[in-house]
N, C-alpha and C positions, 0 to 999 in steps of 0.2 A: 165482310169482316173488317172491323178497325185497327187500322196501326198505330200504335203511340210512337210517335221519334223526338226526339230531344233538338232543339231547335240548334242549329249549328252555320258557322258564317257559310258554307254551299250550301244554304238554304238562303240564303240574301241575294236577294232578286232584285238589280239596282229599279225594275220600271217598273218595281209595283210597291206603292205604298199600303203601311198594314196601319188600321185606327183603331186602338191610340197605340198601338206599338205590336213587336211582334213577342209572339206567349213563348214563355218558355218550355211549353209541352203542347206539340200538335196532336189532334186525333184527326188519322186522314184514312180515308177509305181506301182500299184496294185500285180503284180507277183512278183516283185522284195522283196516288203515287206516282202509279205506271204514267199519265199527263205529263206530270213533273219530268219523269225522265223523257221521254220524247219529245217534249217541246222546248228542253230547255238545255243547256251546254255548260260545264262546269269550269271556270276557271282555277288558278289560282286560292282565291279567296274570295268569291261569290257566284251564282248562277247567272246566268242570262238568257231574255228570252229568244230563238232563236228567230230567224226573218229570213222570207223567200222572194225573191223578185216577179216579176209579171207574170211570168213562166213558169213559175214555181222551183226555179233551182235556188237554191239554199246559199247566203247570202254570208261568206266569210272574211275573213280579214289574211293578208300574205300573212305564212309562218314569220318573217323580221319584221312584221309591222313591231314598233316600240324598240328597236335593239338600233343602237347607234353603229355606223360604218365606223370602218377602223381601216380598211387596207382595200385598195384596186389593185385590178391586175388587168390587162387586156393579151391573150394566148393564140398565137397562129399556129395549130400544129398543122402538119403537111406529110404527103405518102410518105410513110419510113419517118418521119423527123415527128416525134409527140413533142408536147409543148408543155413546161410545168412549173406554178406556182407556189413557192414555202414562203408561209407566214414567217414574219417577225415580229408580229403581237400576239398575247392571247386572243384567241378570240371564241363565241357560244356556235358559230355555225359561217357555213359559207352559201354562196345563190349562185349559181354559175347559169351562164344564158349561153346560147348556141347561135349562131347566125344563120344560115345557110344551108348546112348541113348536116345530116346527122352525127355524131361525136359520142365517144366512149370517154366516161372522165370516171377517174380514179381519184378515190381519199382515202389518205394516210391520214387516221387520227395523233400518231407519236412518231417521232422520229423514229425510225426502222422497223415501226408497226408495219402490219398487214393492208395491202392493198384492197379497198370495198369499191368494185366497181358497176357502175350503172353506164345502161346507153338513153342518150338524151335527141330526143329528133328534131327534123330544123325548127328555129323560130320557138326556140322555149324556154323556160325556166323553170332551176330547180334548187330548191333549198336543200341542205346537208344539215342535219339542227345538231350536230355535236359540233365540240371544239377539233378544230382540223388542221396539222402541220403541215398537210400539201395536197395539189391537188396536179392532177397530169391528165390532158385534153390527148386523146387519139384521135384520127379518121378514124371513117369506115368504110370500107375494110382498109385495114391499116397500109398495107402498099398499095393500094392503088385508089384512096380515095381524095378525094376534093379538100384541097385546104379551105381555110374558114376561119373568120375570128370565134373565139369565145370568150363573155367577161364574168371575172372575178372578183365578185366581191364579199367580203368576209365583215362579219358583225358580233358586237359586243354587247 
């Protein structure tokens, strides 16, 4: 069975050229569709196709690829003593990385909002894709664990 769709910019595919342009009215088949959606990733304002490496793991870009840094922090919490970072710009999200150890870090979206916490394990990173007033690094377990650095950094 055939689909008619109305041609729309998440149908702009920047790697494939259409000759001599693209129709303002597709007729695409049922398989053709369902292709589209699995091979291809929607942005903002056009499709892309998607690319796997050697291996075949699926080939993406960091959540802050394109967002400019706005603020560092560098956090040592330690047994009993967390460690915690308040922004003083806006900013679209934070990356917090771990050293060494595993770490419990907490984000406050608003000043005296609710605390959203995640455990992060050694040697990693993690993005927070909302605007964040603070973030607080624990050990684990919180009295008796290994202190550590963790770094902060927040983007706009």
């Amino acid at each position: 069975m055939a689909v008619r769709i109305k041609w729309s910019n998440l149908l702009n595919i920047a790697e494939l050229d259409f000759i001599p342009g693209p129709q303002h009215v597709l007729q695409l088949s049922d398989e053709i569709t369902q292709s589209i959606a699995w091979l291809t990733a929607a942005t903002g304002h056009d499709r892309r196709l998607l690319r796997c490496n050697e291996h075949g793991a699926l080939l993406t870009g960091n959540a802050w690829d394109n967002l400019a840094v706005v603020e560092n922090d560098e956090l040592y919490p330690a047994a009993g003593v967390p460690d915690s970072f308040t922004a003083t710009s806006e900013n679209k999200g934070v990356l917090v990385t771990s050293s060494t150890e595993i770490i419990k870090a907490g984000f406050v979206r608003v000043a005296g909002g609710a605390t959203e916490n995640i455990y992060l394990p050694p040697a990693y990173e993690y993005f927070y894709p909302h605007p964040t007033y603070s973030v607080t690094a624990t050990v684990v377990p919180a009295t008796g664990g290994t202190a550590s650095y963790v770094g902060i950094t927040t983007f706009s």
